[in-house]
Rosetta silent file (secondary structure, phi, psi, omega in degrees, C-alpha in Angstrom):
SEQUENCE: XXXXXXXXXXXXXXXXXXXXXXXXXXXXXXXXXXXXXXXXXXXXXXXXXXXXXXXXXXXXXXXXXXXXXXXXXXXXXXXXXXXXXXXXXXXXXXXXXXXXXXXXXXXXXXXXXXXXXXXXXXXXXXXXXXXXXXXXXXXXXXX
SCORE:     score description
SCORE:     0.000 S_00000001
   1 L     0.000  153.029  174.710   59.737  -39.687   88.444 S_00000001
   2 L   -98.821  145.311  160.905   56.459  -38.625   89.966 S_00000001
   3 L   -47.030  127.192  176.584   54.770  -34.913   89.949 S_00000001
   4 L   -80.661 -150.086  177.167   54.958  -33.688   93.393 S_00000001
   5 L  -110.226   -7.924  167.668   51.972  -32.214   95.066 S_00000001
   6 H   -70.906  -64.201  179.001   53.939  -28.824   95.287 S_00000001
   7 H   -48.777  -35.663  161.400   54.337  -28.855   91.589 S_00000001
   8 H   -32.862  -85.844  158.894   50.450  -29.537   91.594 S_00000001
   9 H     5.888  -70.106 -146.645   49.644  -26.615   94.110 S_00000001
  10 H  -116.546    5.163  172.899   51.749  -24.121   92.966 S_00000001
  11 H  -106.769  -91.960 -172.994   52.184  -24.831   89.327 S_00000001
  12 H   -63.322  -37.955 -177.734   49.077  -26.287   87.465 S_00000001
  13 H   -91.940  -15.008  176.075   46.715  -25.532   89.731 S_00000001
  14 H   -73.929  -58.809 -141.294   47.548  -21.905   90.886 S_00000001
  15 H   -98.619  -23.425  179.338   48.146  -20.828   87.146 S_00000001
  16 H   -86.320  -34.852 -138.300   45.068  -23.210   85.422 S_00000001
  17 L    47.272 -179.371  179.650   42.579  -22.409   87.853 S_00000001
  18 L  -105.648  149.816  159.021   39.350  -24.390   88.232 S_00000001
  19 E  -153.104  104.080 -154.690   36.364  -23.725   85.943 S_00000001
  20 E   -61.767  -49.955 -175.894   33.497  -26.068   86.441 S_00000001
  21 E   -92.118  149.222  176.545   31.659  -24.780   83.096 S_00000001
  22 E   -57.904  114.120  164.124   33.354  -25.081   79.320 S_00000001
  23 E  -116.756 -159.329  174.301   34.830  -22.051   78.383 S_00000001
  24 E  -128.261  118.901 -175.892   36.875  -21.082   75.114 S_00000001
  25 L   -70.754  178.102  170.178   40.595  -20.153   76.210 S_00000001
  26 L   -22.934  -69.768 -176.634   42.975  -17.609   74.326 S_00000001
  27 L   -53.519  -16.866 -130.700   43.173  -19.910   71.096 S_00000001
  28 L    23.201   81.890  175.440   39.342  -20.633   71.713 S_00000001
  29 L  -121.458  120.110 -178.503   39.948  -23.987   72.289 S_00000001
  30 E   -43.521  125.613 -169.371   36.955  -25.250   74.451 S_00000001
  31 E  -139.741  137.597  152.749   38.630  -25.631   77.856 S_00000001
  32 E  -159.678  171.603 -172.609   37.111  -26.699   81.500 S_00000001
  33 E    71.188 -110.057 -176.694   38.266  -27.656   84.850 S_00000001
  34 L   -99.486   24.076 -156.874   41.948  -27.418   85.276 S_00000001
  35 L    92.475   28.394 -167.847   42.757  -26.836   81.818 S_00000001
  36 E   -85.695  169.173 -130.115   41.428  -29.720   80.603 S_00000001
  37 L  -160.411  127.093  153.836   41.112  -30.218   76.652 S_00000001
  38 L   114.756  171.910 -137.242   39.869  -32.158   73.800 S_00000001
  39 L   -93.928   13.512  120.628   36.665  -33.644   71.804 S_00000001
  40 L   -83.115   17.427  161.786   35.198  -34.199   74.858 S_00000001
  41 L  -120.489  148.077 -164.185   34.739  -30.548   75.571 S_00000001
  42 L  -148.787  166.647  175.287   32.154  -28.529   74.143 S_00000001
  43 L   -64.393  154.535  176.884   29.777  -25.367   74.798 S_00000001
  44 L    75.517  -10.824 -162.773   27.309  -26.013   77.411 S_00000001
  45 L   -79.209  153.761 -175.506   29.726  -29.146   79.041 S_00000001
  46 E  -167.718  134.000 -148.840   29.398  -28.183   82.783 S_00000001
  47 L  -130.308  140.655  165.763   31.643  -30.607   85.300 S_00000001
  48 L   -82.466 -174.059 -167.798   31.295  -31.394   88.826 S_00000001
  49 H   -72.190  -40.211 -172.351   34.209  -30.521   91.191 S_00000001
  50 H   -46.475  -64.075 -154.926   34.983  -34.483   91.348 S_00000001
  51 H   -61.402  -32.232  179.721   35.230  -34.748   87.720 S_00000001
  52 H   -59.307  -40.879 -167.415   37.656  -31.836   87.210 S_00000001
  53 H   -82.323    0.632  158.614   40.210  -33.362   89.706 S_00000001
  54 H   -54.329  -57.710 -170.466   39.658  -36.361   87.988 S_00000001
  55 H   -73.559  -40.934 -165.691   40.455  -35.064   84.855 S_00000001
  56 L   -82.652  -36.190  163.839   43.492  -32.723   86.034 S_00000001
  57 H   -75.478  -25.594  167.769   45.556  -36.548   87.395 S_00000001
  58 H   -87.724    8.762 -175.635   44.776  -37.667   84.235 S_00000001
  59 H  -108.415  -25.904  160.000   46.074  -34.939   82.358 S_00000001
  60 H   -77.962  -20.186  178.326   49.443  -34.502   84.544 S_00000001
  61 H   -74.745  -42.736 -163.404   49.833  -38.291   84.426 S_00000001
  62 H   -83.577   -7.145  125.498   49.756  -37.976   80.405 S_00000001
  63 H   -33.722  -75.187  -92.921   52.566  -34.710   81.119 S_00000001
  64 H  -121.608  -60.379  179.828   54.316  -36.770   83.679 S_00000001
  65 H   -77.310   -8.544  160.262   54.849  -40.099   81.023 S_00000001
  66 H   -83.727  -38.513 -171.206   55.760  -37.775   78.340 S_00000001
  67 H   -49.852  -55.064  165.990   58.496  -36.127   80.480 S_00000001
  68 H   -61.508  -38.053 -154.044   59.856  -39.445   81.558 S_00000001
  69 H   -94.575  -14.117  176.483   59.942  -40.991   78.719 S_00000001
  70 H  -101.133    9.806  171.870   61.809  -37.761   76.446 S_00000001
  71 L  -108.593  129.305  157.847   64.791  -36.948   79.456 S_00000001
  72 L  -119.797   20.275  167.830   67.318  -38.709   79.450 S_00000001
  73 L  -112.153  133.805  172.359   69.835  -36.758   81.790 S_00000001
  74 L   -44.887  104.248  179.058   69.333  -37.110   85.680 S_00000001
  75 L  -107.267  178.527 -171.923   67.196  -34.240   86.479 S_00000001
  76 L  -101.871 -176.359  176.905   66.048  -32.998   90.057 S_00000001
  77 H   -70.490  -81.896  179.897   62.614  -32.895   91.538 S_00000001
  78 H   -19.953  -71.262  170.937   62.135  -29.048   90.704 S_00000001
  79 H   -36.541  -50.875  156.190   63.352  -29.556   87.053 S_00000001
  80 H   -30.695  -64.035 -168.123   60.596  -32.410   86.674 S_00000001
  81 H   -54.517  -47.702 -171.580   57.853  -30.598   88.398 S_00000001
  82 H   -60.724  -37.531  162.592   58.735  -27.411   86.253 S_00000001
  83 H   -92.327   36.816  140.066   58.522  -29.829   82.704 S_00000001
  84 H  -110.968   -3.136   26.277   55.287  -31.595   83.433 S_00000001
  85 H    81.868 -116.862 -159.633   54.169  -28.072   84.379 S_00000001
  86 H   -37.483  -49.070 -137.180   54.982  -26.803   81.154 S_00000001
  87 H   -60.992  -55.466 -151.980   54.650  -30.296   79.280 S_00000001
  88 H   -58.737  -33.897 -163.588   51.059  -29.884   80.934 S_00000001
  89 H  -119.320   -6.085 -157.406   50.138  -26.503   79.221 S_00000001
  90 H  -120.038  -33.955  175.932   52.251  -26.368   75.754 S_00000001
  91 L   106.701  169.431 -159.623   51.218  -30.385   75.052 S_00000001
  92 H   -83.741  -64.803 -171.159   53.992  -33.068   75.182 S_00000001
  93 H   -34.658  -28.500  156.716   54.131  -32.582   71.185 S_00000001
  94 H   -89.434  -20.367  178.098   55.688  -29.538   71.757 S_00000001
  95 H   -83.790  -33.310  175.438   57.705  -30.211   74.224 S_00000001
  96 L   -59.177  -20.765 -163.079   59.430  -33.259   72.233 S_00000001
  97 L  -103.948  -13.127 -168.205   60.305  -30.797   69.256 S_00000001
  98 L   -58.570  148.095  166.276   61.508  -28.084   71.972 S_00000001
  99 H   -75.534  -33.791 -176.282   65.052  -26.842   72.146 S_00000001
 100 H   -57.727  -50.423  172.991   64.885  -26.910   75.981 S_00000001
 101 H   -41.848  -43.168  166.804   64.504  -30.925   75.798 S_00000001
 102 H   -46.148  -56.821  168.708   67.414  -30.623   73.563 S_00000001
 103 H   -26.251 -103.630  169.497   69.266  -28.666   76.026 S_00000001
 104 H   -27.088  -16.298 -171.077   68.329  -30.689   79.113 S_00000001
 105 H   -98.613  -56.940  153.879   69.303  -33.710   77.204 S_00000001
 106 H   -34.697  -26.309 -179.139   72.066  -32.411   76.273 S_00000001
 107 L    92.591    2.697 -121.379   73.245  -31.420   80.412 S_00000001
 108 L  -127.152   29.915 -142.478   73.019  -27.805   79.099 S_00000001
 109 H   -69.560  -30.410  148.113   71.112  -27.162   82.008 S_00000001
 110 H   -62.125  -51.568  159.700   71.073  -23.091   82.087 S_00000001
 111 H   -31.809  -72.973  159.734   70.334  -22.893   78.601 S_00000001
 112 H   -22.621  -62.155  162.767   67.279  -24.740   79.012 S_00000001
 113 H   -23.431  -47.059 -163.305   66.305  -22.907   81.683 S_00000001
 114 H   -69.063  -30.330 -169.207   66.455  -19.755   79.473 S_00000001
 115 H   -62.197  -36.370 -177.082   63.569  -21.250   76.748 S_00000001
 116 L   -19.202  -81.969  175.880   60.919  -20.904   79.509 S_00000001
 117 L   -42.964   -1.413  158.810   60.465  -17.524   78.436 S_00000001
 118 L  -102.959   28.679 -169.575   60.238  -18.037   74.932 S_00000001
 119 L  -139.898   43.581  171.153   57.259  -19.591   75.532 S_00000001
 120 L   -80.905   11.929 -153.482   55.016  -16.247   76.102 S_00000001
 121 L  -137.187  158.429 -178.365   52.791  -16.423   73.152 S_00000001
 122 L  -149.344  133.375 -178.594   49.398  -17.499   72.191 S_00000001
 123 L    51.231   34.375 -173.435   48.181  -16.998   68.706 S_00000001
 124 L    86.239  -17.291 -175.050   50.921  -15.438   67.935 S_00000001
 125 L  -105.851  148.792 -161.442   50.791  -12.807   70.808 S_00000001
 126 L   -89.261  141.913  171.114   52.822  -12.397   73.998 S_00000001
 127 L  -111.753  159.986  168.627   50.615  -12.837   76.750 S_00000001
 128 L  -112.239   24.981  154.573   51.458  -12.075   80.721 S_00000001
 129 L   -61.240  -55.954 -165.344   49.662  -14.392   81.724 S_00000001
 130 L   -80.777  -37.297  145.726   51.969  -17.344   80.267 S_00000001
 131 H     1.745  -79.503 -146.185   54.888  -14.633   81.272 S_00000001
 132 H   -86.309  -17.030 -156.653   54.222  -15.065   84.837 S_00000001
 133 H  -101.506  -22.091 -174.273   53.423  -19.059   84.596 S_00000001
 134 H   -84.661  -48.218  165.166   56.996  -19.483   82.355 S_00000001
 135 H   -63.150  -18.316  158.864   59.077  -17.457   85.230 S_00000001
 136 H   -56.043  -72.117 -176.293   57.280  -19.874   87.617 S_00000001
 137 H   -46.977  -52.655 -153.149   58.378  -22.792   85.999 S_00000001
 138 H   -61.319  -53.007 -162.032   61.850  -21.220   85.110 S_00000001
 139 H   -60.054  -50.812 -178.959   62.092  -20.398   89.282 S_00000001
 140 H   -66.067  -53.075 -172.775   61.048  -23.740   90.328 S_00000001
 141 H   -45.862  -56.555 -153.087   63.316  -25.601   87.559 S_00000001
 142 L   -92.120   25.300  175.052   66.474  -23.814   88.652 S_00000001
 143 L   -63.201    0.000    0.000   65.313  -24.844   92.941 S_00000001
């Protein structure tokens, strides 16, 4: 399956925002652009507009081939969009170890649903930030 451009829109990019200079997120994990990640970001890293949207299809493409490749029950386009969404902000490694993949794998498809929302915390702490973007996902999942 593909990511739509709704799940883009109104998922990663309404809830990542853009941020053209490196900043250090909740965890302080070095962050820029759409939520982009990883030992190429550093203090001082400063991104054109190009490069973030660059960065943000290659970072939903690597969401989007973990997704496919751990469901194995026919899911709809909203259930997709909502796990490369998530996939997209919690890391595929987590999402592989997750009970909702069990769940969903399983057909167990309300259950599943329900884990969004256990997925509020950062460092240990519930944020309402992740709140509001996990009741996104949850809303969109169960379209």
């Amino acid at each position: 399956m593909q990511y739509s451009k709704f799940g883009l829109k109104q998922l990663t990019e309404a809830f990542e925002g853009c941020r053209l200079v490196a900043y250090q997120d909740l965890l302080d994990v070095w962050t820029i652009g759409w939520g982009h990640t990883g030992p190429d970001v550093h203090e001082g890293l400063v991104w054109t507009q190009e490069q973030a949207d660059v960065a943000l299809l290659h970072d939903t493409q690597r969401a989007q081939d973990c997704v496919n490749a751990a469901v194995y029950s026919p899911i709809t386009q909203g259930e997709f969009d909502a796990l490369v969404d998530f996939t997209f902000n919690v890391g595929c490694s987590a999402f592989l170890k997750s009970t909702m993949l069990k769940m969903i794998n399983a057909g167990a498809f309300q259950t599943a649903a329900k884990e969004f929302e256990k997925w509020e915390y950062a460092g240990g702490k519930k944020v309402a930030g992740l709140l509001r973007r996990r009741k996104a996902e949850e809303a969109v999942f169960n379209s």
